[in-house]
Structures are given as C-alpha cells and as structure tokens.
C-alpha positions as CSV (number, residue, x, y, z in Angstrom):
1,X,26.6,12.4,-6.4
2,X,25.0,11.3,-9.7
3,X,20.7,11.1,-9.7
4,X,18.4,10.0,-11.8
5,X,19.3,10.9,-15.5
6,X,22.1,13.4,-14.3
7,X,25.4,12.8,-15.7
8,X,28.5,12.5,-13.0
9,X,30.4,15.4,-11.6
10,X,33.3,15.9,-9.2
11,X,31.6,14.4,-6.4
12,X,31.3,11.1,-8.4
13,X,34.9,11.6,-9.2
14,X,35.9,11.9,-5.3
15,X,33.6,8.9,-4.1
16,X,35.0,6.5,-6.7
17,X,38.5,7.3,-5.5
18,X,37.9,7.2,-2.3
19,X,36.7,3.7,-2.2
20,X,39.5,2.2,-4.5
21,X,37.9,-1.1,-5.0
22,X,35.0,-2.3,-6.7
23,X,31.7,-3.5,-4.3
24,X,30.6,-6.9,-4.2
25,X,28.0,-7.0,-6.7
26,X,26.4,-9.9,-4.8
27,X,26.2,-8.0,-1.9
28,X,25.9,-4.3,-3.2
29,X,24.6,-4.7,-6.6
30,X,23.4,-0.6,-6.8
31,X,26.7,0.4,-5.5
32,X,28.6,-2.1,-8.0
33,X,26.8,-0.7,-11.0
34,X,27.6,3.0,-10.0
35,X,30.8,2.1,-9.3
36,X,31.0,0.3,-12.8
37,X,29.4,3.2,-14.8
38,X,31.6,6.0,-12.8
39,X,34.7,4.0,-14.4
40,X,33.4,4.0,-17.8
41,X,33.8,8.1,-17.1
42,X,37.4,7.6,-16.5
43,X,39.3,9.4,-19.3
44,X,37.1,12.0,-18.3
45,X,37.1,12.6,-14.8
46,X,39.2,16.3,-15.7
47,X,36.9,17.6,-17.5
48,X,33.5,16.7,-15.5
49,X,31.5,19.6,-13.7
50,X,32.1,20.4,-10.0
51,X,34.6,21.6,-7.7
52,X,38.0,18.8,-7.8
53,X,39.6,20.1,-4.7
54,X,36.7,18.9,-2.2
55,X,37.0,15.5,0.0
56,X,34.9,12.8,-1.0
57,X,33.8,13.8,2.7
58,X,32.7,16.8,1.9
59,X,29.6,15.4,0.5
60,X,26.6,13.1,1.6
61,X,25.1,14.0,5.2
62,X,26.6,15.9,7.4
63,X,26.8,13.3,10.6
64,X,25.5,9.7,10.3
65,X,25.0,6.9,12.6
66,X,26.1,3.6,12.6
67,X,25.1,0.8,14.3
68,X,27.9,-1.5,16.4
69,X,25.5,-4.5,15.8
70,X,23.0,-3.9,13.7
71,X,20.7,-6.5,14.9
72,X,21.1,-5.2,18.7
73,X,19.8,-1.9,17.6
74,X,17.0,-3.5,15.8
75,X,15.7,-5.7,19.1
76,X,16.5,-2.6,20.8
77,X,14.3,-0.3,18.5
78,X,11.5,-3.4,19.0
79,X,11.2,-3.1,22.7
80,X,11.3,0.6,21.9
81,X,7.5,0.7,19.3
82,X,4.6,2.4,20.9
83,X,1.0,0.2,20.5
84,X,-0.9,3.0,19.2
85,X,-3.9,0.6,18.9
86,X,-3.6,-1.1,22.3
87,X,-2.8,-3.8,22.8
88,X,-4.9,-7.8,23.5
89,X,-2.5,-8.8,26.0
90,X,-3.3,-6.4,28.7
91,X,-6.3,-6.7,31.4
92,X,-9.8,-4.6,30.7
93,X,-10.6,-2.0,32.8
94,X,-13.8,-3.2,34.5
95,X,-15.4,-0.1,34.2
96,X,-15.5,0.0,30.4
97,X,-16.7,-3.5,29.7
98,X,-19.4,-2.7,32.0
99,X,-19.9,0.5,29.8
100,X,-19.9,-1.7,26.5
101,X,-22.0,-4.2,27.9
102,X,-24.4,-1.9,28.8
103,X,-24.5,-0.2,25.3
104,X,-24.7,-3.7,23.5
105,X,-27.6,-4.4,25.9
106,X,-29.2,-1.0,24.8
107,X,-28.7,-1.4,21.2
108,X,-30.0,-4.9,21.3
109,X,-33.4,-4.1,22.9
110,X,-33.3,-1.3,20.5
111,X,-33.3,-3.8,17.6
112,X,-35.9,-5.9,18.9
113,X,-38.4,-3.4,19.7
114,X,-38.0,-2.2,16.2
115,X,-40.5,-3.8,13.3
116,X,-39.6,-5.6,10.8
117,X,-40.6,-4.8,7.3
118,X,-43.3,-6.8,5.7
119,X,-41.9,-9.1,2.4
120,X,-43.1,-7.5,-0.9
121,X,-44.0,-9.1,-3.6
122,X,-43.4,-7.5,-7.1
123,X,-44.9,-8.7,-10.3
124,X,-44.5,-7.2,-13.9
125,X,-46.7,-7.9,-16.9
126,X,-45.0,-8.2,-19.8
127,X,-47.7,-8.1,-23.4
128,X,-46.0,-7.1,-26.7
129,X,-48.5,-7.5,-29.8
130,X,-46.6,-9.0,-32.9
131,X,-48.8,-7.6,-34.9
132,X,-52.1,-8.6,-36.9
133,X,-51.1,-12.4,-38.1
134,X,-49.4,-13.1,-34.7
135,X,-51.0,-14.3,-32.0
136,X,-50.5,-11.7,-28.8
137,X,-47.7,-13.3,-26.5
138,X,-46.6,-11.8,-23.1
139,X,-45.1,-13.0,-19.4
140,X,-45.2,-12.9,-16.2
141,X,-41.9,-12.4,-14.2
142,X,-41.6,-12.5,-9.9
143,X,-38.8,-12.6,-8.0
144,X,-38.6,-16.3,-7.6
145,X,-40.7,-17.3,-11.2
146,X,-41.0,-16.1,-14.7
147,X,-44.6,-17.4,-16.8
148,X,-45.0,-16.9,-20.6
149,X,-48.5,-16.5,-22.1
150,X,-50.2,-16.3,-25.0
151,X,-53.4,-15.7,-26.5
152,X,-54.6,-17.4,-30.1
C-alpha cells in the first residue's frame, strides 16, 4: 500500500475496493484521508503500477490477531507485566536489610572518622596605576567583601 511520498499502485486499488465505503473521519481520520486521496486516483486506477489480479488479501501481514474485547485483553495483558525493578509492596528479606544496615553503619563511621577540610580564605589585590596625574587606585575583593582604595 501507498508510503510516505510513494504514489498508489494496485494494492491501493484493491484496498479501496474492498472496503466500499468511506471511514469515519471522526473515528479514523488517517484511514479517511487515504481513502479520500485513493479516490482522487480514480480515473486512473487501470493504468497504476502493480499486479490487478491480486486480492486486497493478498497484501498486509500475513496472520493478525484480533482481540474479542479489546479492553479484556488489555486487563489481561496488565496482570500479565513483569516488575523488572521490584516491587514496594512485597516484604524485605531480613537478611538484606541486615546487610544494608550494616553497610550504612560502615559508611557512616567512615564519614565521621574522616577530617574535615579547614575554610580558606582567598584574597586578591587589585592596584592599576592611572598614570602620572592620577592618583593610584586599587581593591580588595574576598569571598564575602569587596574594599576599594586609593592613594593621593
């Protein structure tokens, strides 16, 4: 049947036929539009690429299936989905919280026993000359503080 940019062939030609009215476009707007562009074609249909003896059939997948009640098989295909992640209803074994419990406690002490590192202070000096009529200005800049100077 037609793609992307592809113009429509027999297959097109045996599709349209076979369905013999037009879809809902409320319901199947994609199908409607095909369905409305195939019949713009229709003068043409004789002389479009592809083989005209094949069943409409004869094309799309080979076996398909179809659901009786499509929202049965979707709570059935629920109860069906694998937690891949486990899951927060089920109990903890006891033997693994005791083993992360443990390793919490471990890395805890670890941190404690580990020193901290002092505060650092750092403090630029900033002195540009102006030049010989100028008086020499500069600053002072912290972290927290920023001092302009000057000399006269």
């Amino acid at each position: 049947m037609m793609g992307f940019r592809d113009a429509p062939s027999q297959a097109d030609v045996a599709v349209y036929k076979a369905i013999q009215t037009a879809p809902d476009a409320e319901k199947y707007a994609h199908a409607a539009r095909w369905y409305k562009h195939i019949a713009s074609y229709e003068s043409e249909f004789s002389t479009l690429p592809g083989d005209a003896s094949k069943a409409y059939s004869a094309y799309g997948p080979e076996a398909t299936e179809v659901a009786v009640n499509p929202k049965a098989a979707e709570a059935e295909e629920e109860e069906e989905d694998v937690d891949l992640f486990g899951s927060d209803d089920e109990e903890e074994d006891a033997e693994a919280v005791r083993i992360r419990e443990e390793r919490l406690a471990e890395y805890r002490k670890k941190k404690e026993a580990k020193p901290k590192p002092a505060a650092k202070s750092i403090v630029t000096i900033d002195v540009k000359p102006w030049g010989m009529l100028r008086p020499l200005i500069g600053s002072i800049h912290g972290p927290s503080f920023s001092i302009e100077l000057g000399c006269y």
